[in-house]
Backbone bond lengths (Angstrom), bond angles and torsions (degrees), N, CA, C in turn:
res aa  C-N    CA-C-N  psi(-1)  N-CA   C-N-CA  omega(-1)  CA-C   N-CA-C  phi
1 X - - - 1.458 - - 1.528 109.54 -
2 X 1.141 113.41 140.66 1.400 143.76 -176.99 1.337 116.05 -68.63
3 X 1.648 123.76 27.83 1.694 106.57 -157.19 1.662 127.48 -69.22
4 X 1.457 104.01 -1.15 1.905 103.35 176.13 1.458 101.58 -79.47
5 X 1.633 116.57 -41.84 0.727 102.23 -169.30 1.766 120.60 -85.79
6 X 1.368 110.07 -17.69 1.864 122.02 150.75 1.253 83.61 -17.18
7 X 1.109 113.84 -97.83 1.647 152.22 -135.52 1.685 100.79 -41.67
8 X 1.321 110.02 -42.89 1.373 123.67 -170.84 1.629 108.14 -77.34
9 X 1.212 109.41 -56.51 1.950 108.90 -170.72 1.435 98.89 -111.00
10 X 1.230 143.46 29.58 1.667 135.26 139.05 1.283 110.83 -69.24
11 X 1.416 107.78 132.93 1.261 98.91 179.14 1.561 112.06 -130.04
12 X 1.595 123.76 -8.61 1.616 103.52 -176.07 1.722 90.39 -119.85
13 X 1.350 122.10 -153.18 1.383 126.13 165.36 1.728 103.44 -94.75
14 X 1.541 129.99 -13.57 1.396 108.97 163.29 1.464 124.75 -71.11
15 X 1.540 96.62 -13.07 1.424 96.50 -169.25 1.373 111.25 -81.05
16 X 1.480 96.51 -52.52 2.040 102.42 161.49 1.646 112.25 -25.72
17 X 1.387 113.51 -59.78 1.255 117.08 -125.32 1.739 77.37 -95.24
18 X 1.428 119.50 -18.80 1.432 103.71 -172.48 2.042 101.03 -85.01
19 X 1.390 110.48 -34.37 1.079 104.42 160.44 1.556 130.69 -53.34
20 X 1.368 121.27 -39.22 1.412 117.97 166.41 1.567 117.83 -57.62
21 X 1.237 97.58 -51.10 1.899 85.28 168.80 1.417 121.90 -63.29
22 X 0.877 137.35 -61.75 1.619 134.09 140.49 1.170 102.85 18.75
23 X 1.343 117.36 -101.84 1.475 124.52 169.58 1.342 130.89 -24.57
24 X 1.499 109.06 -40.74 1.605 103.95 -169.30 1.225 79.36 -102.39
25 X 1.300 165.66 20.08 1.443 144.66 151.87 1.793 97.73 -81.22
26 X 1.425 116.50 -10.31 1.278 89.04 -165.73 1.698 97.06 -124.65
27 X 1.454 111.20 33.16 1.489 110.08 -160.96 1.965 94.83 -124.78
28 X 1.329 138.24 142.28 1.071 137.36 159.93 1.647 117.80 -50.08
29 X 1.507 126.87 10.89 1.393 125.68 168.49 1.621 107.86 -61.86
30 X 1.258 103.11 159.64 1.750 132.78 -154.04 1.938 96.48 -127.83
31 X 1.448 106.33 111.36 1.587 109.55 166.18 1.002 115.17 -73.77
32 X 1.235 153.26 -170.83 1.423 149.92 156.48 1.664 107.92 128.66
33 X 0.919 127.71 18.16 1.707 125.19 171.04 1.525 117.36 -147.05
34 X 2.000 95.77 61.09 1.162 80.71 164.41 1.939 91.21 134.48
35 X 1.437 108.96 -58.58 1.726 121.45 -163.26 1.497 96.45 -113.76
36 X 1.038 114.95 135.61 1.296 125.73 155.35 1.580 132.60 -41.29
37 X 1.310 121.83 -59.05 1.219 148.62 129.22 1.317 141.17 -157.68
38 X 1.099 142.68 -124.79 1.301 146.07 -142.53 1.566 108.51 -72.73
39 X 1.049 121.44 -47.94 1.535 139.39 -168.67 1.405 118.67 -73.32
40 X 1.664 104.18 -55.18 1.605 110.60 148.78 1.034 127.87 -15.40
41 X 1.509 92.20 -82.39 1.688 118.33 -152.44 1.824 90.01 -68.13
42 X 1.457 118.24 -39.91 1.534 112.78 -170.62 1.787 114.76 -55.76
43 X 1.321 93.92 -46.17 1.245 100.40 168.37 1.295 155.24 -67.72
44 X 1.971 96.70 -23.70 1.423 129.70 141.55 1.521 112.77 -27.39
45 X 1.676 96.93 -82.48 1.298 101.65 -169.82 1.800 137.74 -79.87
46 X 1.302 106.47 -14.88 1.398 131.71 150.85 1.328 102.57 -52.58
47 X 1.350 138.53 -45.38 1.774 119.96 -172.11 1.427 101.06 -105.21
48 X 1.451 116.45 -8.64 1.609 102.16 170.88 1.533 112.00 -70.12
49 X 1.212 111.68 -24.28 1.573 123.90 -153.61 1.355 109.08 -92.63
50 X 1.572 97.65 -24.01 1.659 103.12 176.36 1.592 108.05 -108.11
51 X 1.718 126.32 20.33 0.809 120.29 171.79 1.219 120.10 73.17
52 X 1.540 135.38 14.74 1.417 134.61 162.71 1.212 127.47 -116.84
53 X 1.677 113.43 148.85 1.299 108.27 171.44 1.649 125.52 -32.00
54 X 1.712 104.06 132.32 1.582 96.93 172.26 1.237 116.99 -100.01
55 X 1.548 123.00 -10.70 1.734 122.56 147.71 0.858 126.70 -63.45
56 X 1.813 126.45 6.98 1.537 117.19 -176.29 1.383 83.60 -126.24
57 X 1.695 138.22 42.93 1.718 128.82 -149.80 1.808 86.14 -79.26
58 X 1.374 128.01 -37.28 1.056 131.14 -145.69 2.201 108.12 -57.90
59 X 2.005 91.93 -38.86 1.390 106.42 -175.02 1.402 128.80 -63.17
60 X 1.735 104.35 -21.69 1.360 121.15 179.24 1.640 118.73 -83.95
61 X 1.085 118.97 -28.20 1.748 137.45 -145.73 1.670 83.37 -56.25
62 X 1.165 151.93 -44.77 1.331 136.10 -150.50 1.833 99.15 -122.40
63 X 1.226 115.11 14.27 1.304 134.17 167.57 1.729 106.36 -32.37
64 X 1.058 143.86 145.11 1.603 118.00 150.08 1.877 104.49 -95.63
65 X 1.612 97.46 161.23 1.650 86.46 175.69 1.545 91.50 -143.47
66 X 1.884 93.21 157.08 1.020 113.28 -161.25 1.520 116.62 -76.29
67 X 1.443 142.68 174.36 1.332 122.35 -169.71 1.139 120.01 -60.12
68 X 2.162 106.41 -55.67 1.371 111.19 169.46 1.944 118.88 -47.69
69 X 1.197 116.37 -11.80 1.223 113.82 -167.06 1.258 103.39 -84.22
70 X 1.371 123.41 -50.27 1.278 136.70 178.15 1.589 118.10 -44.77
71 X 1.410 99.89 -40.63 1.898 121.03 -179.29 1.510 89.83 -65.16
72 X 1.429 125.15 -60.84 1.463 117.10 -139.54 1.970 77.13 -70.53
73 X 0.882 125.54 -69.12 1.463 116.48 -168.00 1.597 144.06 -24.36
74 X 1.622 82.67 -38.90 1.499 110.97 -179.74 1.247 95.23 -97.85
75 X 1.303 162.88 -17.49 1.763 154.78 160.48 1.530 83.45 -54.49
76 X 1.411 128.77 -77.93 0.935 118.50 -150.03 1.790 136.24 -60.46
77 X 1.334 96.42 -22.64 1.283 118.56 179.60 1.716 107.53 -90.37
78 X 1.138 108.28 -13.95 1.606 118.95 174.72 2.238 101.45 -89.43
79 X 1.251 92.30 -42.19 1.597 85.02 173.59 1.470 106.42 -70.98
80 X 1.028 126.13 -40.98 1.668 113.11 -177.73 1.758 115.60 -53.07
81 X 1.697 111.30 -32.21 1.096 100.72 -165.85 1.621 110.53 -98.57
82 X 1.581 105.27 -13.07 1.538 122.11 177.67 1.771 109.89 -68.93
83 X 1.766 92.57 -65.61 1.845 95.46 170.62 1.087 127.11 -69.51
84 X 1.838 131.53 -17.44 1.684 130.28 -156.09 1.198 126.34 61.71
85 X 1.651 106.77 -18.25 1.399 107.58 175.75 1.614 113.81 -34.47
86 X 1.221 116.32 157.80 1.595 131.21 -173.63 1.446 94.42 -82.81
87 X 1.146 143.23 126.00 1.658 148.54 154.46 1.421 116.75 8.10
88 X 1.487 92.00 -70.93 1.871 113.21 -178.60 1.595 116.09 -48.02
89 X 1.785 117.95 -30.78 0.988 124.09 -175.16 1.790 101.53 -84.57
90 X 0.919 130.06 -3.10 1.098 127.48 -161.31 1.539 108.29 -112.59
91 X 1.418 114.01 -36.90 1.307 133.63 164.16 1.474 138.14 -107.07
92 X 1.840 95.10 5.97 1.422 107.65 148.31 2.062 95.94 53.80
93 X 0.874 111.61 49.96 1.798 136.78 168.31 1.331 108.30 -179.75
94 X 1.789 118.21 148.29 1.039 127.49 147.32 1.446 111.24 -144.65
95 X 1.644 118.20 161.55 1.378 121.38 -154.26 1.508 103.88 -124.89
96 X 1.178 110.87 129.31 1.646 127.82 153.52 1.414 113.08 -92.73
97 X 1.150 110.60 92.35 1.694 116.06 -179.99 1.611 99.42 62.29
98 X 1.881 96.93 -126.89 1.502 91.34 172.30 1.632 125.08 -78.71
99 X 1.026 95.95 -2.29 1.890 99.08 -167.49 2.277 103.61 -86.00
100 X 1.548 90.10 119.29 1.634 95.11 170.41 1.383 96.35 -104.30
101 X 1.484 76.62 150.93 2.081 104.97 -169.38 1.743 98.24 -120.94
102 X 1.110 144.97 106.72 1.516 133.92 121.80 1.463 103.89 20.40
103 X 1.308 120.84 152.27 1.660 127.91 152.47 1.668 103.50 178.92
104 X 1.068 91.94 178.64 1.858 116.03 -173.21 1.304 108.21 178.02
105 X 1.057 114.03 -176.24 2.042 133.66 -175.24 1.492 102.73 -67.65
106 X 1.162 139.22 -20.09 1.389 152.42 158.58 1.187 132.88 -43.88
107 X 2.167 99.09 -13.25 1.607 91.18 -171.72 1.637 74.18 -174.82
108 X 1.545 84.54 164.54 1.929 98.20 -176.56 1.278 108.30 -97.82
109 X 1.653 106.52 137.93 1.380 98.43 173.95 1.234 149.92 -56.96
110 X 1.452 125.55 142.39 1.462 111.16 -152.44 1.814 96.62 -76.02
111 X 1.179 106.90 124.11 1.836 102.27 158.36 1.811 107.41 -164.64
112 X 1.787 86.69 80.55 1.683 95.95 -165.75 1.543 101.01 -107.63
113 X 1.930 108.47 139.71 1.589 94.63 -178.08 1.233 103.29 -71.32
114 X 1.347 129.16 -5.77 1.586 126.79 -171.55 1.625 107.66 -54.89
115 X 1.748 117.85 -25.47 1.234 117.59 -179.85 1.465 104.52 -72.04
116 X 1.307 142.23 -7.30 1.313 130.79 -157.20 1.113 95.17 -107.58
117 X 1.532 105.70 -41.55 1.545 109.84 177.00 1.620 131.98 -45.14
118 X 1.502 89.23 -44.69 1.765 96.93 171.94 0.822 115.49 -68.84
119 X 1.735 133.75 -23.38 1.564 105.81 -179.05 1.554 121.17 -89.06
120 X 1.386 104.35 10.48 1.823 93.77 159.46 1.639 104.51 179.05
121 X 1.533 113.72 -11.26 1.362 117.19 175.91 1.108 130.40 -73.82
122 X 1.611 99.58 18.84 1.833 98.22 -168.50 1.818 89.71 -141.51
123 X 1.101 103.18 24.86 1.664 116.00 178.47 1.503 117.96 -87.51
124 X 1.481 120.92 -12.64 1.439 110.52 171.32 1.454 94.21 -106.57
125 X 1.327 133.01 28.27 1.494 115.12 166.37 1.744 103.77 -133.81
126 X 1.075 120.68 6.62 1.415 120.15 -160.48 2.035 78.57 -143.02
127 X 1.038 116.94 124.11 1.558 133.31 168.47 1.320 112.99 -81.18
128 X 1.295 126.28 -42.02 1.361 132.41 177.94 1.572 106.57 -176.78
129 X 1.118 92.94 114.14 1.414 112.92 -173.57 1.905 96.73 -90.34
130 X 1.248 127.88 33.81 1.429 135.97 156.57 1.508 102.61 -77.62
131 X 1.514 91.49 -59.44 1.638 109.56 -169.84 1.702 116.92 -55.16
132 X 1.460 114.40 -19.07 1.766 107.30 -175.16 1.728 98.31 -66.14
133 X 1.076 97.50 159.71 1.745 114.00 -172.26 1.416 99.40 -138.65
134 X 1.563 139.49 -13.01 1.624 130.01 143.81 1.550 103.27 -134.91
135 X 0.883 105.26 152.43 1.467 123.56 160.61 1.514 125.33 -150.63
136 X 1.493 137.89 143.64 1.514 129.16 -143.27 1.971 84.56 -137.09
137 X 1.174 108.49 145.80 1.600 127.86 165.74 1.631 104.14 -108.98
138 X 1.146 138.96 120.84 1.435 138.22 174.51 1.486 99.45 -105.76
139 X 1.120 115.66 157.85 1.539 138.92 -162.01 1.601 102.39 27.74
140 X 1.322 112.30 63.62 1.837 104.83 -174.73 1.598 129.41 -88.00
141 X 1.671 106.44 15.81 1.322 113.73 154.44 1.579 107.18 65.65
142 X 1.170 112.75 -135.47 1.238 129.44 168.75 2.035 121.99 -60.82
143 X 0.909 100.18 -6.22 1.505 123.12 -167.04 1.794 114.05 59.72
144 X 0.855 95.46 66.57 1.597 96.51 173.09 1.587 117.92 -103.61
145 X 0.882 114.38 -62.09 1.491 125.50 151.30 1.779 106.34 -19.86
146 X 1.315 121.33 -82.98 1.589 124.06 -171.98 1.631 82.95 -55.51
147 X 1.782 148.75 -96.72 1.295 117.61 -142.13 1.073 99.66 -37.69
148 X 1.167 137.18 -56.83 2.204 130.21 -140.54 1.311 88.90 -56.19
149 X 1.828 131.14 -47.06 1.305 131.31 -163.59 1.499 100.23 -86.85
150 X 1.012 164.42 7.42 1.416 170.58 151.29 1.666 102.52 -81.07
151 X 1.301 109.26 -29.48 1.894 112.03 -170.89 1.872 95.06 -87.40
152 X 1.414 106.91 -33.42 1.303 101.86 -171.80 1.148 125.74 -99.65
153 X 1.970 122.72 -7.13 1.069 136.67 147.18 1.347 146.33 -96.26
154 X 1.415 111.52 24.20 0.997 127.87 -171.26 1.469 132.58 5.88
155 X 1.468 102.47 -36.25 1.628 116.92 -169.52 1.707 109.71 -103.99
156 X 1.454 110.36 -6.69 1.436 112.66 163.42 1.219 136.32 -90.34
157 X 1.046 110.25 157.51 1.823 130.93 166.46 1.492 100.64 -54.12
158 X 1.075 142.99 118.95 1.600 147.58 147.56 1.962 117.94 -93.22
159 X 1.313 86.36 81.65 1.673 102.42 170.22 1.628 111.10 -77.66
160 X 1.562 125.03 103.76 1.019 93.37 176.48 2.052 92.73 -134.73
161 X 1.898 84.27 162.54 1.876 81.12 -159.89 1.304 93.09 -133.46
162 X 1.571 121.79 148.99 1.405 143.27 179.66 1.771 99.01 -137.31
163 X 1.465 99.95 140.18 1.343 115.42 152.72 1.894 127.37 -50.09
164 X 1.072 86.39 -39.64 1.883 113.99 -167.28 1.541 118.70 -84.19
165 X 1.153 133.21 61.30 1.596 143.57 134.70 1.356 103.44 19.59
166 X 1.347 135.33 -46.18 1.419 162.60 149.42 1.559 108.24 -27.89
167 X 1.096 120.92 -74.05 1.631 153.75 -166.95 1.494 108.84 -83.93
168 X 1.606 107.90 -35.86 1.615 84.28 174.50 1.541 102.40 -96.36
169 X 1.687 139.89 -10.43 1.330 120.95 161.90 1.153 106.79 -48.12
170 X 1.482 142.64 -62.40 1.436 124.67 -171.73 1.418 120.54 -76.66
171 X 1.270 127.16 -23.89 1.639 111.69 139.21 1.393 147.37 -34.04
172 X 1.133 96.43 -24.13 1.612 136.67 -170.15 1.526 94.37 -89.70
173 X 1.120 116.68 -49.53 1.639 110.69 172.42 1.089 127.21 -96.48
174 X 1.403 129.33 -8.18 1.510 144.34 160.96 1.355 92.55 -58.98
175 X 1.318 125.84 -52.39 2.087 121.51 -139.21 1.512 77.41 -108.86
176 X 1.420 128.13 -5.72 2.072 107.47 153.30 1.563 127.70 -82.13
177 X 1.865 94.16 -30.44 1.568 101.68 167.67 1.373 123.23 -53.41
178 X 1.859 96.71 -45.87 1.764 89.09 175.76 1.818 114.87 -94.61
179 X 0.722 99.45 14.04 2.023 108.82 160.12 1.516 91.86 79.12
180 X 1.319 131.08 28.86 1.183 119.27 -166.46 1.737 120.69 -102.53
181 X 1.634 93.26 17.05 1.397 91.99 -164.79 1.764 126.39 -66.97
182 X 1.593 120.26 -12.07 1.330 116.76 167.61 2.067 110.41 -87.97
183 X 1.566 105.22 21.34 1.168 100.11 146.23 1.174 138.68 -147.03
184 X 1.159 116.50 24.26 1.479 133.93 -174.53 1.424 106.13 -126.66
185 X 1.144 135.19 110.45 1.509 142.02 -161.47 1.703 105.87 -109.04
186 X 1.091 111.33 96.67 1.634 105.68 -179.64 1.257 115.21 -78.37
187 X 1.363 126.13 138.09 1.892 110.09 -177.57 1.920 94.06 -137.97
188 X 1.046 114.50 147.09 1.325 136.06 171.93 1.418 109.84 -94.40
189 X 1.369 102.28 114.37 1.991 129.81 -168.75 1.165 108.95 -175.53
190 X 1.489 81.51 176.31 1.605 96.36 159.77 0.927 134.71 -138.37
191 X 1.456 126.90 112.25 1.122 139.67 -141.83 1.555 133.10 66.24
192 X 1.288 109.17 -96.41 1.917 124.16 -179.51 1.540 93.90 -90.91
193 X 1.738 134.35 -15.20 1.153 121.16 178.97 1.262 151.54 -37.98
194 X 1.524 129.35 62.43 1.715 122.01 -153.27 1.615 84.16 115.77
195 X 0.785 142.90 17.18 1.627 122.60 152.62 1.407 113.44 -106.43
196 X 1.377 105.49 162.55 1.405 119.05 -171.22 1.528 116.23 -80.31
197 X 1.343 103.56 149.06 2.130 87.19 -174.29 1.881 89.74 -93.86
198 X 1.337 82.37 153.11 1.955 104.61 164.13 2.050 99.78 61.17
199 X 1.177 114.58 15.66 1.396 111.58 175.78 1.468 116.45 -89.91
200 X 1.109 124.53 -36.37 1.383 152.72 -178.09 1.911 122.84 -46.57
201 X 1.335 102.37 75.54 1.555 103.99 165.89 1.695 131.07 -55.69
202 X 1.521 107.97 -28.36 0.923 126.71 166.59 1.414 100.27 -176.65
203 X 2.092 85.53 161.79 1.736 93.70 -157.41 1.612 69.33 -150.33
204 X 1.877 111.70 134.95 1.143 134.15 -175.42 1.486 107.42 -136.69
205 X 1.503 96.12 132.12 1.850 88.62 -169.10 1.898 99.44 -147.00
206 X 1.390 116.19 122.77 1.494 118.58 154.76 1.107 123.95 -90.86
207 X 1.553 138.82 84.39 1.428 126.02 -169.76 0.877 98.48 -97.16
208 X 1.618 91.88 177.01 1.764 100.94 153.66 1.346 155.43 -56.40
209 X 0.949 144.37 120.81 1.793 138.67 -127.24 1.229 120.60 -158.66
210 X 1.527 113.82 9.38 1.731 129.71 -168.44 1.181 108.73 -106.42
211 X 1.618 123.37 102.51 1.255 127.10 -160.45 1.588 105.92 -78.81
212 X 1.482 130.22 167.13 1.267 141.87 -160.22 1.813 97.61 -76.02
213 X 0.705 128.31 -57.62 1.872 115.42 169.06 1.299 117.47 -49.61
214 X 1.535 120.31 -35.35 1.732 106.75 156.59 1.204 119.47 -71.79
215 X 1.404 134.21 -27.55 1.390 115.51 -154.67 0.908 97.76 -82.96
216 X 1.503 148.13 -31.86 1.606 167.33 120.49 1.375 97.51 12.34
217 X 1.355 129.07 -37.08 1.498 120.74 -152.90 1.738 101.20 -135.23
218 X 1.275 128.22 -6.94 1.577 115.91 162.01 0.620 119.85 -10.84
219 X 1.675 111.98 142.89 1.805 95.66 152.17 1.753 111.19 -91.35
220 X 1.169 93.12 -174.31 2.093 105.27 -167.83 1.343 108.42 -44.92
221 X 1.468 127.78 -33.26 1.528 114.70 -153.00 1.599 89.61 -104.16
222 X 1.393 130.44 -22.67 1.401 104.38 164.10 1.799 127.21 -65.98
223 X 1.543 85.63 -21.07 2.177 88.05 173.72 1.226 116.46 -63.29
224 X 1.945 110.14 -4.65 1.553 108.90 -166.93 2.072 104.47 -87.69
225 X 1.923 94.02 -12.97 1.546 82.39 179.74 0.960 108.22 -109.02
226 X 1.771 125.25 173.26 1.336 124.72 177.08 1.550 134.68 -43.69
227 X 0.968 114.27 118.36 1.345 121.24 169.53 1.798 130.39 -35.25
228 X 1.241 106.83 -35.15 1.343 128.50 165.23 1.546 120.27 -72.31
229 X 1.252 113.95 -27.98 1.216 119.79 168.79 1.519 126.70 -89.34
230 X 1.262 88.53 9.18 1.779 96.92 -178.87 1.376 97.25 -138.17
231 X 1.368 158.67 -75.74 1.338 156.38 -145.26 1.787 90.61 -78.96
232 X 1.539 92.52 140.94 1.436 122.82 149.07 1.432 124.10 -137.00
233 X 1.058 130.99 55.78 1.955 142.37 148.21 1.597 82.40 90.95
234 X 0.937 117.92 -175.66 1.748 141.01 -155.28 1.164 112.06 -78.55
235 X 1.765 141.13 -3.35 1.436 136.24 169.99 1.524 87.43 -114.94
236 X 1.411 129.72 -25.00 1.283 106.23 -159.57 1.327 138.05 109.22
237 X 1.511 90.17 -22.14 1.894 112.65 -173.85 1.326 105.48 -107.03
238 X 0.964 127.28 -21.96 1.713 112.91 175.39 1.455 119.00 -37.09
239 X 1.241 166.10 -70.59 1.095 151.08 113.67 1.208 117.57 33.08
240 X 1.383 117.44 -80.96 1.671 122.50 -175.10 1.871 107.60 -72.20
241 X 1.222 118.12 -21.13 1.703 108.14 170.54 1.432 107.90 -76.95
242 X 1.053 116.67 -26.22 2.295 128.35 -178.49 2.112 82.59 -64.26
243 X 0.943 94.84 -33.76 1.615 95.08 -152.95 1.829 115.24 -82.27
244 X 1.130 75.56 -38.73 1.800 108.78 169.50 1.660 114.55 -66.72
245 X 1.547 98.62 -45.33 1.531 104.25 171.56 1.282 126.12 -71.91
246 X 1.004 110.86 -54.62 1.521 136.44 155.92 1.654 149.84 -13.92
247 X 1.377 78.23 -59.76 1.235 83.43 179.90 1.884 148.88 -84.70
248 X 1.612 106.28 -21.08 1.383 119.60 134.02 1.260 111.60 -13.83
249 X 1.057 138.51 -78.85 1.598 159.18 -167.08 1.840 95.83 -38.65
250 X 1.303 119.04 -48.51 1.252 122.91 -149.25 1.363 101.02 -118.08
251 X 1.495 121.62 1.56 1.320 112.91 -153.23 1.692 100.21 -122.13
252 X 1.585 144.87 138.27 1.443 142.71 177.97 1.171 94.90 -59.29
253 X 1.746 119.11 171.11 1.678 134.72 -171.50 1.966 90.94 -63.10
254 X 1.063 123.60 -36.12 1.047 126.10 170.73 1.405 151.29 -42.40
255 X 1.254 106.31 -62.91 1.599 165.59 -145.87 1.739 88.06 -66.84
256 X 1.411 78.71 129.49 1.854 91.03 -176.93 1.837 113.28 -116.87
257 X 1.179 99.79 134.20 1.772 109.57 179.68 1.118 106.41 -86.07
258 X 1.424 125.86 146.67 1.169 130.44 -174.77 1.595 100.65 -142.03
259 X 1.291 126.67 119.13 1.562 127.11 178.32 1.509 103.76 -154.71
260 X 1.436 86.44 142.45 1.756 105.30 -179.99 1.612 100.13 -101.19
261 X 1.142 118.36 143.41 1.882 126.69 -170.68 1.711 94.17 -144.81
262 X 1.156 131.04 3.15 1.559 124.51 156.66 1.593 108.48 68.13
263 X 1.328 125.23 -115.32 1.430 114.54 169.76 1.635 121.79 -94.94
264 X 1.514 105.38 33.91 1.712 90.05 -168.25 1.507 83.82 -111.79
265 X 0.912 150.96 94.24 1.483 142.65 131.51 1.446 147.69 -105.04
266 X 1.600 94.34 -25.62 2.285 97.12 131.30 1.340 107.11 -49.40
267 X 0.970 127.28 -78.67 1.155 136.08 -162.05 1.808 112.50 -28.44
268 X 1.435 102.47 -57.49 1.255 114.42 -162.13 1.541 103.64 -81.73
269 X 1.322 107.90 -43.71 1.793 110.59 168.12 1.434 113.27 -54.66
270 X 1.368 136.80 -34.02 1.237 138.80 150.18 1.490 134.03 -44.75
271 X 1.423 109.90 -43.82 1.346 111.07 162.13 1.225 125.97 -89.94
272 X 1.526 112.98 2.57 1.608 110.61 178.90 1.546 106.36 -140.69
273 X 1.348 104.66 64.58 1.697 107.13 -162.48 1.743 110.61 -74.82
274 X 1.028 106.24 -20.92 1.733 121.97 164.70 1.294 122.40 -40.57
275 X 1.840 122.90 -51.27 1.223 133.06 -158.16 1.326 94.89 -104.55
276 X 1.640 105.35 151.03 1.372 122.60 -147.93 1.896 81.17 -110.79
277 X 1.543 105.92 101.98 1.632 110.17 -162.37 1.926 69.23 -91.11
278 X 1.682 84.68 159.99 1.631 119.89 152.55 1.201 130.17 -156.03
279 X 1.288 112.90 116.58 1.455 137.93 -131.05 1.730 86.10 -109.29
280 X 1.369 124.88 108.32 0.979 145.49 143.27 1.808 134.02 -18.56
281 X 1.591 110.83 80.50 1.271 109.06 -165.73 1.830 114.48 -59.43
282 X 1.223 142.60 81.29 0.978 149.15 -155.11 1.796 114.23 -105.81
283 X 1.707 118.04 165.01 1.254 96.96 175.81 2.034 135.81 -59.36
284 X 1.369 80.31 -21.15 1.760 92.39 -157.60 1.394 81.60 -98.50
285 X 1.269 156.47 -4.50 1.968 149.26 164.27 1.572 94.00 150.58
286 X 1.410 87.04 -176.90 1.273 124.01 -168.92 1.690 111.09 -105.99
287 X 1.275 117.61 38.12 1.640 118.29 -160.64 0.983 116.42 -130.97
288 X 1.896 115.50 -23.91 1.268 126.04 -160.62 1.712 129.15 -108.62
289 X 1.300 107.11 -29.69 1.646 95.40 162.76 1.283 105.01 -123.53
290 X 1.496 147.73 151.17 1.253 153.18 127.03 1.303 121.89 -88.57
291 X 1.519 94.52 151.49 1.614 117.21 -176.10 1.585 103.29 -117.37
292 X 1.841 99.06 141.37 1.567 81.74 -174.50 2.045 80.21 -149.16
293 X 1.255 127.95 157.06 1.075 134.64 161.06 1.593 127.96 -91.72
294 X 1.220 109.98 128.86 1.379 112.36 -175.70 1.038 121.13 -14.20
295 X 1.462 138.46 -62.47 1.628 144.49 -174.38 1.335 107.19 -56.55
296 X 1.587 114.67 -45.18 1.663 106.06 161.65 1.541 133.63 -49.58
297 X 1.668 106.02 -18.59 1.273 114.20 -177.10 1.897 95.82 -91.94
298 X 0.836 110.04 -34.13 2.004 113.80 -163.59 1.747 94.25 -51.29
């Protein structure tokens, strides 16, 4: 690709943005944090770079842009395909629907189905999620997960806990962006560490779930996030059996688990053929988080 000369005869933001796909159709970059592919993400970062809404992308497309404007666009879309970095790392935001999160190399990007889940997939087991008075996020990364659950429980406690010293500084500034800090309680553990036993209305957790023959085989822009936030020992489940065991302990006679495990759910229905799993009809399948109630766990 030609980028001095990009730089020189582009002239609107469709033209950018059709040139950025261009490029990433013809570049070894990896989608998966966040964009679908090429067109997205081009368009993502083409209106981040020029400073405009990317839900309004449609109003700009015949925009003209200025030279320097054109440069800042095309650096940026040239670092995504030069470094692999994931988008979010590059533009230091990533989005759950409408909700923007803070991020950096400090923490994995947020792209949990648990967000889809809350906005209505967890409605025939939860009556009114006004009424919870605690609820806990386990491995909550960046804290995105606890705001969405602080936005949707208004009347609860939001305990949420990370291993990573790393992960809860920028949690720490996510849950200041949304002013939420007398209800979102960040604690440093691991796992159930610093939570309360038998308090727990619901307990929501994205761990780690990338078994040792994948992590071996990533592609580049997942090597850019923590390692801890992605590996769990050689099936993958270590994490989710701590979690599985666990949680009874922390959870009311009630109290419902909620965990995303990504592609392991043979897997996990195999090793736990006892518990009465329910697999979450969601947009992207039916494979990836289950909900199960305490007594199913006993």
């Amino acid at each position: 690709m030609n980028w001095d000369r990009a730089a020189e005869e582009l002239r609107t933001v469709r033209d950018v943005i059709r040139f950025a796909v261009t490029a990433f159709a013809s570049s070894p970059i990896y989608f998966g944090h966040g964009y679908p592919g090429p067109v997205e993400e081009a368009s993502y970062l083409v209106l981040h770079a020029l400073g405009l809404p990317h839900e309004q992308r449609d109003l700009w497309l015949d925009a003209s842009l200025l030279p320097e404007e054109r440069r800042s666009a095309l650096d940026l879309v040239q670092r995504r395909i030069v470094e692999r970095r994931p988008a979010a790392y590059l533009t230091h935001e990533a989005w759950l629907g409408p909700f923007r999160f803070y991020v950096d190399e400090r923490v994995i990007v947020p792209r949990s189905f648990i967000a889809d889940a809350l906005n209505e997939g967890l409605d025939p087991w939860i009556d009114d999620f006004e009424a919870l008075t605690r609820v806990a996020d386990i491995c909550t990364g960046g804290g995105s997960l606890a705001i969405l659950l602080a936005l949707k429980c208004p009347g609860a406690r939001v305990d949420a806990v990370d291993l990573s010293p790393d992960a809860l500084a920028v949690a720490t500034r996510n849950v200041a962006d949304y002013g939420l800090q007398d209800q979102v309680h960040l604690l440093q553990g691991n796992l159930f560490e610093g939570l309360a036993h038998g308090a727990y209305d619901l307990i929501v957790s994205n761990p780690p779930y990338v078994d040792a023959k994948a992590m071996a085989n990533l592609p580049a822009e997942y090597g850019k996030e923590p390692e801890m936030a992605l590996a769990s020992g050689r099936d993958g489940l270590d994490h989710v059996r701590q979690l599985i065991a666990e949680a009874p302990a922390f959870l009311k006679p009630e109290g419902l688990l909620v965990v995303e495990v990504g592609h392991q759910r043979a897997a996990l229905e195999a090793a736990f053929p006892q518990i009465p799993w329910i697999w979450l009809d969601l947009p992207e399948g039916d494979s990836y988080v289950f909900v199960v109630r305490r007594e199913g766990l006993v």
